[in-house]
C-alpha positions in Angstrom: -7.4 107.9 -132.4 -6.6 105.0 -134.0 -9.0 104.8 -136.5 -8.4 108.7 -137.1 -4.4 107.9 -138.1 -5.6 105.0 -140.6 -7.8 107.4 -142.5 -5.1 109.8 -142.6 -2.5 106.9 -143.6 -5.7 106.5 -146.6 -5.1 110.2 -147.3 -1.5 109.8 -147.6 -1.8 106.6 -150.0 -4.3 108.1 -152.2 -2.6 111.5 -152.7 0.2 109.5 -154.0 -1.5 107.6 -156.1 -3.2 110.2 -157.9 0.3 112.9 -157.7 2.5 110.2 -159.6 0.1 108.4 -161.7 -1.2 112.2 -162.7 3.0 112.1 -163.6 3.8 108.8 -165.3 0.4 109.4 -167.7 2.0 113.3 -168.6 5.8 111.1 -169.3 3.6 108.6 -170.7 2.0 111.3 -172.8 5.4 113.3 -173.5 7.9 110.4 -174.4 5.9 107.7 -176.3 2.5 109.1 -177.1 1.5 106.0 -179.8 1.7 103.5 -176.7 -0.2 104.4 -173.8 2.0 102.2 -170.8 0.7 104.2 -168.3 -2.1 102.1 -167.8 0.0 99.2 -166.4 1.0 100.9 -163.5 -2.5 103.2 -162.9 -4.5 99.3 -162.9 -2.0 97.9 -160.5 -1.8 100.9 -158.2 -5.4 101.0 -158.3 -5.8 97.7 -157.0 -3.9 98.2 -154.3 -6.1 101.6 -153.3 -9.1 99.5 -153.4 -7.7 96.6 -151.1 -6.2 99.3 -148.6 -9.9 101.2 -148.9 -11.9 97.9 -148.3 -9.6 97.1 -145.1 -10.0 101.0 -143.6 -13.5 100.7 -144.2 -14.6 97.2 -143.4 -16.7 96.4 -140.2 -14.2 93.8 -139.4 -10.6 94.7 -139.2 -8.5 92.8 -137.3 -4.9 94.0 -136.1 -3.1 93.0 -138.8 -5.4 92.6 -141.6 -4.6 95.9 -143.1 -0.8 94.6 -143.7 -1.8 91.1 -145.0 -3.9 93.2 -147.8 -1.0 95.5 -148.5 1.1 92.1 -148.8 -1.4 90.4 -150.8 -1.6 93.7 -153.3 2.3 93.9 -153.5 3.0 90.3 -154.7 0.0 89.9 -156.9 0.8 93.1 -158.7 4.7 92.5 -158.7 4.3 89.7 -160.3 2.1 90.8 -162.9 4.1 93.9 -163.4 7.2 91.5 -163.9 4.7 89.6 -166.4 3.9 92.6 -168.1 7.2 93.9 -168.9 8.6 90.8 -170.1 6.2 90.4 -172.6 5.7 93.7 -174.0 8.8 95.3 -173.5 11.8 93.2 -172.7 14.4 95.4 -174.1 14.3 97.7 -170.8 13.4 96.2 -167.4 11.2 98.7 -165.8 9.4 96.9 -163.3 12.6 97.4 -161.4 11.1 101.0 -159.7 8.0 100.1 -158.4 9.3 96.7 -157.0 12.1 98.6 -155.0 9.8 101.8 -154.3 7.2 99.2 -153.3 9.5 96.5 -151.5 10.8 99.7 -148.9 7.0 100.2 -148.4 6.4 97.2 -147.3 9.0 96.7 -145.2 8.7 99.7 -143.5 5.0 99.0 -143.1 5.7 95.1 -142.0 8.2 97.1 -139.3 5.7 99.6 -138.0 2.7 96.3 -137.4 5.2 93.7 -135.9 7.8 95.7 -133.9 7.8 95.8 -130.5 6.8 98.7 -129.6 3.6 99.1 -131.7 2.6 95.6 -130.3 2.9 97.2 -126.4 0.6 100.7 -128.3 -2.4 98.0 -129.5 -2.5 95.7 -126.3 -2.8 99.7 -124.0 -5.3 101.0 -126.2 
């Protein structure tokens, strides 16, 4: 069962990847054609796809390895999102939306690993 609900959590995470970075490439397209910034995002996001991939379908998982990947992907990519924008466009601080949208992720996910009641699900099963 449990295995079961991660591969559906990977269904979840890759359909969104695909649905909004299918999005920000058509803005990408539509507002500013002669620079293609979509690319920033799609490389980070894809990243994080490939760590959450590797720790579904690794021989090895431990409880919380999946998290400390997730964790691993959010700051490495934050930060070089941050980087990013402050060196090619400074004039409008978009790195903003993903590290809020990303930040709630994480939280939510560090909630559903750590709390209580998940702990008393993985030590019955």
């Amino acid at each position: 069962m449990k295995n079961r609900r991660a591969k559906i959590g990977f269904a979840y995470h890759l359909t969104a990847y695909l649905a909004i970075n299918a999005v920000l490439i058509w803005i990408n397209l539509d507002a500013s054609p002669d620079f293609f910034w979509a690319k920033w995002p799609l490389a980070g996001w894809t990243v994080a796809i490939l760590f959450h991939g590797f720790s579904l379908f690794s021989a090895s998982i431990k409880n919380h390895k999946g998290f400390y990947y997730h964790l691993a992907s959010y700051l490495i990519i934050n930060v070089f999102l941050i980087f990013i924008n402050c060196e090619l466009y400074p004039q409008y601080l978009w790195f903003k939306f993903p590290l809020m949208a990303w930040s709630l992720m994480i939280l939510f996910h560090a909630w559903r690993v750590f709390s209580k009641g998940r702990v008393k699900e993985i030590e019955t099963s």
